[in-house]
N, C-alpha and C positions, 0 to 999 in steps of 0.2 A: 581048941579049934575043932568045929566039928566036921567028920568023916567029907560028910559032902563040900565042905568046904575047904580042905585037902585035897580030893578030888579033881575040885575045880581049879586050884591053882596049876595041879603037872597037866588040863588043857590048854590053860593058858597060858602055858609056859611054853608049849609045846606053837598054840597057834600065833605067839609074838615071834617065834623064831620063823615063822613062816612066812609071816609079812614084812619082817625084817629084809629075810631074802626077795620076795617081789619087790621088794620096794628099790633093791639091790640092781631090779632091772630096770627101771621107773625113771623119768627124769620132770625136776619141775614139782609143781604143784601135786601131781598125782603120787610122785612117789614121800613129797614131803606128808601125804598125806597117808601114806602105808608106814611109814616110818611114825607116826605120831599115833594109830593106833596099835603097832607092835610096844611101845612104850607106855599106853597105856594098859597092853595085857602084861609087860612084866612088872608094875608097879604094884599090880593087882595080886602078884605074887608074895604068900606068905613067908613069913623070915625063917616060919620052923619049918619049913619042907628042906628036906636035906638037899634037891640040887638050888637051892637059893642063890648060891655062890655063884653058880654056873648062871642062874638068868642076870646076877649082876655083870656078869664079863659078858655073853648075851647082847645084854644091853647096852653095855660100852663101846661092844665091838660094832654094833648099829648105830651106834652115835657117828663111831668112826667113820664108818661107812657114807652116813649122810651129810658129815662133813669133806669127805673128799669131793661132793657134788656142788658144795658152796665156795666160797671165795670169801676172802676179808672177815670184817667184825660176826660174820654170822658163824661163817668155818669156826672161829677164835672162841666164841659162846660154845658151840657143841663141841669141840673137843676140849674144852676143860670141864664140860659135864663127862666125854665119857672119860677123864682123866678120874673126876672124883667117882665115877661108877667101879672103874678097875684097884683105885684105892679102898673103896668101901670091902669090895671082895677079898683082897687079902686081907682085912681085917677078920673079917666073916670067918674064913679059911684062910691061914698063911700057906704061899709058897703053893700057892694056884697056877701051876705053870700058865693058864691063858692070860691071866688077870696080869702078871708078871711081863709078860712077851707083848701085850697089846697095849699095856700102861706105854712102854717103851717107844711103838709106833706112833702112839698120840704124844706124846712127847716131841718126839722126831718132828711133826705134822703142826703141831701148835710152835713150836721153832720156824717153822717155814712159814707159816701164814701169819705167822708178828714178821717176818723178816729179820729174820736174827741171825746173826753167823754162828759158825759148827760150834764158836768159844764160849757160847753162850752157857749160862748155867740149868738150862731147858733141856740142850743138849749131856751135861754133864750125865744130868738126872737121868735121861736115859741110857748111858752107860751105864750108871748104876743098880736100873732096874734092868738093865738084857743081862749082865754079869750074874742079879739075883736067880734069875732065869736057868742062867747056866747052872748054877747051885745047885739048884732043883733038879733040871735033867740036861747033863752032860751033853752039848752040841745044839741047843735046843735055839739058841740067840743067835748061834757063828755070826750066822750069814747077816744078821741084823748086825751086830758088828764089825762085820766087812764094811756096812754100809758107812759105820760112822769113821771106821778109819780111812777110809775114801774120802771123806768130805773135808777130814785133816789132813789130806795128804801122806798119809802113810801108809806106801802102797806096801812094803813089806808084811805088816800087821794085817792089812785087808788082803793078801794073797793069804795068809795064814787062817788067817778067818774064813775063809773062803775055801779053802783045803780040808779044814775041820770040819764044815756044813755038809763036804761032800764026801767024807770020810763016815761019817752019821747018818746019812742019807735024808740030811733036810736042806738040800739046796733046791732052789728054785729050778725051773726047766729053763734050758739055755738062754731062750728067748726073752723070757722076764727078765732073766741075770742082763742081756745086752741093753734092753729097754728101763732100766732102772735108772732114773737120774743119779739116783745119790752114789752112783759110780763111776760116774763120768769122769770124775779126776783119773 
């Protein structure tokens, strides 16, 4: 690879994160269309630049993102792209805490927009990647875990969970914690 073309990838790595987030304020057509050129600057991203890992999770996590804006078969198409984007990244790099913690939410997300209940093996999986998570770094999932033991009904384990997020200091601000569906139980 040559210099200039090194170069050119960590801007464009840098200007897909940038459109990702405007797009983040965007609704409609305008933002599916900030969302589609932030993906084409992290495609354009080469494999040997060492934050590669990072414009994959990056990019998953802007998947995620523009599927929470969608509904039905569309949501369902993009988050199982960025599902296979945060898988490719821990291959890239194992034990990517984002790749790890974001796999997990699109997980959660593609569960809900198939209409699946908590028993679902969708859901499993995502236990199994917030858990990986935790492995990685110690309180990192909690509170993603409160969420799924809320959705089973087990309010012991999601107060526990929930104790540990705030014990680590990665719990949400109160307000997001009350407005969170998946705590409703």
């Amino acid at each position: 690879m040559s210099v200039s073309n090194y170069l050119l990838s960590g801007h464009k790595f840098k200007k897909a994160k940038n459109l990702s987030a405007a797009a983040r304020l965007e609704d409609g057509e305008k933002a599916d269309s900030l969302f589609q050129e932030a993906y084409e600057n992290f495609s354009s991203i080469s494999s040997a630049r060492v934050q590669y890992p990072d414009a994959l999770h990056c990019w998953g996590l802007a998947l995620v993102n523009q599927a929470q804006k969608k509904s039905g078969d569309a949501a369902i198409k993009i988050l199982e792209e960025a599902i296979t984007k945060f898988s490719l990244c821990d291959t890239v790099k194992s034990h990517h805490i984002g790749a790890s913690m974001d796999k997990g939410v699109a997980l959660m997300e593609l569960g809900k927009a198939k209409g699946l209940s908590s028993d679902e093996d969708l859901y499993v999986k995502a236990n199994e990647t917030f858990l990986n998570a935790e492995e990685i770094q110690h309180g990192s999932a909690s509170y993603n875990l409160a969420c799924l033991h809320a959705l089973h009904n087990k309010a012991d384990a999601c107060l526990e969970s929930l104790e540990k997020a705030r014990d680590c200091g990665l719990i949400p601000d109160e307000q997001d914690i009350l407005n969170d569906a998946d705590l409703d139980n």
